[in-house]
N, C-alpha and C positions, 0 to 999 in steps of 0.2 A: 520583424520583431523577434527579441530572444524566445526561444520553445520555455522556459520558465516564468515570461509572462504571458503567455499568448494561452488560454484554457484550450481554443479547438486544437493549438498542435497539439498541448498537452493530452490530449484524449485522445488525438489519433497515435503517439505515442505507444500510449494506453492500451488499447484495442491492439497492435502493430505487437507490444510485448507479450501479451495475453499468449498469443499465437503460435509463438515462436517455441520450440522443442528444442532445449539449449543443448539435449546430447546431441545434437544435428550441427551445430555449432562451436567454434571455437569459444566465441568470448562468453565465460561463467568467471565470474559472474557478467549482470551486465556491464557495460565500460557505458558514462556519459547517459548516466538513469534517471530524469525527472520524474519525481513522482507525480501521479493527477492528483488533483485538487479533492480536496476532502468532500465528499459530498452528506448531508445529515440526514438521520436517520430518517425513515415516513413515518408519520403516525398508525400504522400498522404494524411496524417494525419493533414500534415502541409497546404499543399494546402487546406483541409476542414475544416480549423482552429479549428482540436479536441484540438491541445494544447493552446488555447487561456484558458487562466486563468480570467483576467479582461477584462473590453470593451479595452484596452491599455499595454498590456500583457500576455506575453506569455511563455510557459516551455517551455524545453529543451528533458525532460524525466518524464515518471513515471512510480511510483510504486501501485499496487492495493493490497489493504488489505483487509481479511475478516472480514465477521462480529464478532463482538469481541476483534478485535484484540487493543492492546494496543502497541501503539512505543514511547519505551524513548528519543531515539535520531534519531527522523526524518533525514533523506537524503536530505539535500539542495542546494548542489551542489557546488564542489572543485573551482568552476572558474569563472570570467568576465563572466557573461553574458550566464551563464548556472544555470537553477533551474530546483526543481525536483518539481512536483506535485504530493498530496498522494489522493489517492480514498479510500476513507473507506466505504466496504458495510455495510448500515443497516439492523434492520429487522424492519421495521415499524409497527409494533403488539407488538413489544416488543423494544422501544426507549430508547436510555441509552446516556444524554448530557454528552458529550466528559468531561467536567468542571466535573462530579459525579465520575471521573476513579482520580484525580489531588489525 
């Protein structure tokens, strides 16, 4: 099965990009990047309003992307009153404005 239907590849993906030290590598960004699957928040998460997005909202769900990674079609979420939040790690020694990938 394709790695963007399949969730276990999708996470070991996941897990596999986490890891990776792209100044150790060629390919930055990533080439060939599925994102994993939006997972929603806990209700403890929500109690310590980690998914507060603005001082007036709030997600639903997120996704955490490595550094590098490039997504053409963001996860926003299918529903009323459900969004997805994306986390892009940087590496601050090496800053690349999202605007330089367009």
């Amino acid at each position: 099965p394709s790695i963007s239907v399949n969730p276990e590849l999708q996470q070991l993906q996941h897990i596999f990009n986490l890891h990776i030290d792209p100044l150790s590598h060629s390919f930055s960004p990533l080439l060939n990047y599925y994102p994993p699957p939006a997972r929603l928040f806990t209700e403890e998460e929500w109690q310590h309003s980690k998914n507060k997005t603005t001082c007036q909202s709030y997600a639903s769900a997120l996704i955490e992307h490595p550094i590098g990674a490039i997504v053409k079609y963001p996860e926003s979420g299918s529903q009323p009153k459900y969004s997805v939040a994306h986390h892009f790690h940087i590496n601050p020694k090496n800053f690349i404005h999202p605007k330089e990938n367009i």
